[in-house]
C-alpha positions as CSV (number, residue, x, y, z in Angstrom):
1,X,-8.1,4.8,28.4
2,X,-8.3,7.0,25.3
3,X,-4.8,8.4,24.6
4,X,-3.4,11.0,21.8
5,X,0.0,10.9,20.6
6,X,2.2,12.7,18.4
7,X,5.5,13.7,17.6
8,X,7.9,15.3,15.0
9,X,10.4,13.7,13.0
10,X,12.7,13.2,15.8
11,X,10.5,11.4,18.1
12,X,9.0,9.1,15.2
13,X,10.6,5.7,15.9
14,X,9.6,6.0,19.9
15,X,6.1,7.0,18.7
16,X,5.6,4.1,16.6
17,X,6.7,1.9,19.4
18,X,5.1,3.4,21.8
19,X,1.7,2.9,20.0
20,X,2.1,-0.6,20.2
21,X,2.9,-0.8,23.2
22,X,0.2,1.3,24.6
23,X,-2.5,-0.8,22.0
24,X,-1.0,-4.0,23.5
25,X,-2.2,-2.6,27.2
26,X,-5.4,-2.1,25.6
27,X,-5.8,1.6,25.2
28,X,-7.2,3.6,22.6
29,X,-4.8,5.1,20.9
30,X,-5.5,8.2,18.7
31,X,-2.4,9.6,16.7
32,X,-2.1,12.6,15.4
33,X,1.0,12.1,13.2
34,X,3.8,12.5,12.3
35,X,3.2,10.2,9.6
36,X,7.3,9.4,9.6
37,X,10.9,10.2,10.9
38,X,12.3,11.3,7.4
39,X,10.6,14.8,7.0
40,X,11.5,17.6,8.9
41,X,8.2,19.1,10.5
42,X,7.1,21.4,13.0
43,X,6.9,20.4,15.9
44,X,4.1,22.5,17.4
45,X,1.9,21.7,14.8
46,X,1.6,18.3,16.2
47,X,1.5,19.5,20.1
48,X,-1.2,21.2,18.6
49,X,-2.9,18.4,18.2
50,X,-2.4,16.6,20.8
51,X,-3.3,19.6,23.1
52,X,-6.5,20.1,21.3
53,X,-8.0,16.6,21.7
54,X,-6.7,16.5,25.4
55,X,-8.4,19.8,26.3
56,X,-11.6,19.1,24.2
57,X,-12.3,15.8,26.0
58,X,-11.5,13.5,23.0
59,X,-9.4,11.6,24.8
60,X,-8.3,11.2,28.8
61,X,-4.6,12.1,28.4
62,X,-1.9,12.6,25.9
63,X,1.7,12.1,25.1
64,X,4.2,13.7,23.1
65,X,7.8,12.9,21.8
66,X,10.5,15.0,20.1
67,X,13.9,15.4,20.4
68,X,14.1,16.7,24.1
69,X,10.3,17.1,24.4
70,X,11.1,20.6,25.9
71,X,9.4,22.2,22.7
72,X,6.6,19.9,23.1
73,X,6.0,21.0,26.5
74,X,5.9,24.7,25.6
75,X,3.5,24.4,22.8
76,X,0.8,22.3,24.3
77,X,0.7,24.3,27.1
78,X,-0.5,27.4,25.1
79,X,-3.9,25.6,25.3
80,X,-6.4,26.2,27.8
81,X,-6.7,23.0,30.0
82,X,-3.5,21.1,28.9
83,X,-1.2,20.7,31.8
84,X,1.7,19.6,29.7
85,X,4.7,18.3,31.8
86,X,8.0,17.7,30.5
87,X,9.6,14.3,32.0
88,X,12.9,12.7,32.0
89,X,12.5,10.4,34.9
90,X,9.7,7.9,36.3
91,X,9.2,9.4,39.7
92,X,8.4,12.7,37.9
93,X,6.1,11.4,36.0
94,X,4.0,9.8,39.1
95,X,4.9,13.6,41.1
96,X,3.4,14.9,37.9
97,X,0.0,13.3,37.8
98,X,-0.5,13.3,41.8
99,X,0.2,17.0,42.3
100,X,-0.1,18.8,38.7
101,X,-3.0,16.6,37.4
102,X,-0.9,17.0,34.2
103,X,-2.9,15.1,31.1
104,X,0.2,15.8,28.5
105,X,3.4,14.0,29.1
106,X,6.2,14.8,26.8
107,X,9.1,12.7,26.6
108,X,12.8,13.5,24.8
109,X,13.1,10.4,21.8
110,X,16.6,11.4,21.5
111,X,18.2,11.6,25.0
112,X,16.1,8.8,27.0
113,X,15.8,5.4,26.2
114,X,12.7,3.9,25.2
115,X,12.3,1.3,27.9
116,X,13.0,4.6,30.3
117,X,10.5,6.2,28.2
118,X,7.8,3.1,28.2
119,X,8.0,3.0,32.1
120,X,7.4,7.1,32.2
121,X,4.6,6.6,30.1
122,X,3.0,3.4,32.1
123,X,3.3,5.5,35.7
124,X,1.8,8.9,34.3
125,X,-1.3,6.8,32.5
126,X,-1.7,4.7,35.7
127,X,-1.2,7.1,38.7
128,X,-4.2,9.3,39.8
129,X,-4.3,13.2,41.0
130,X,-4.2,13.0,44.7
131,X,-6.1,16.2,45.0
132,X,-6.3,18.0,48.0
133,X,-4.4,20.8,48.5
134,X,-2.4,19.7,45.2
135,X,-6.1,20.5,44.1
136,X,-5.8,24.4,45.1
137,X,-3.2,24.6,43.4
138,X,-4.0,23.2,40.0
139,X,-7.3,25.8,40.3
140,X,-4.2,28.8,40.3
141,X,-2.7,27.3,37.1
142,X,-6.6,26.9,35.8
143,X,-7.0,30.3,36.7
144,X,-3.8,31.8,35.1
145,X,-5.1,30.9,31.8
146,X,-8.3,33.1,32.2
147,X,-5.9,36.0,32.8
């Protein structure tokens, strides 16, 4: 799978990691910086980013980190076609692929460990959208965008 990350200064170290660990699984890992954890940047420059290459197709999903990855959250979903969900907890992540179809996962680099983090990010790449009725609903978010 073809994946985007990013994060701000905050969320660095995790990113890194998390990079090789998603490379060692054998995805295809585009990131979209922060290039390190010693500069203070913006963080919605880089959900920016990520948002952008989720919603134009450049890659399958995408994953953020930042401090809390609350601000994360808010800024990708300003795009059109990112379903950007904030997780702290592995069951959420699976809840959020089978009933949100989310395709941005941010995660907190500060507050939740990265082993936490790592088994977040393995269930929300690996679990599929269930559809259905879930599917209804995801067509109202879809069409909340278009105003």
């Amino acid at each position: 799978m073809r994946v985007v990350i990013g994060s701000d200064h905050a969320g660095f170290d995790q990113k890194e990691r998390i990079r090789q660990h998603l490379e060692a699984q054998g995805h295809e890992v585009v990131d979209v910086g922060t290039s390190n954890g010693d500069d203070s940047v913006d963080y919605p420059d880089f959900a920016a980013g990520v948002a952008r290459t989720v919603a134009s197709g450049d890659a399958e999903r995408g994953v953020l980190v930042c401090g809390t990855g609350i601000g994360m959250a808010m800024a990708a979903n300003k795009v059109d076609g990112v379903r950007a969900a904030n997780v702290t907890d592995p069951e959420f992540a699976r809840l959020a692929r089978q009933h949100n179809d989310a395709n941005v996962l941010t995660v907190s680099g500060r507050f939740i460990s990265e082993d936490v983090n790592q088994e977040i990010i393995d269930i929300f790449l690996g679990t599929e959208f269930e559809g259905g009725r879930h599917g209804q609903r995801v067509a109202k978010i879809t069409d909340l965008e278009k105003g």
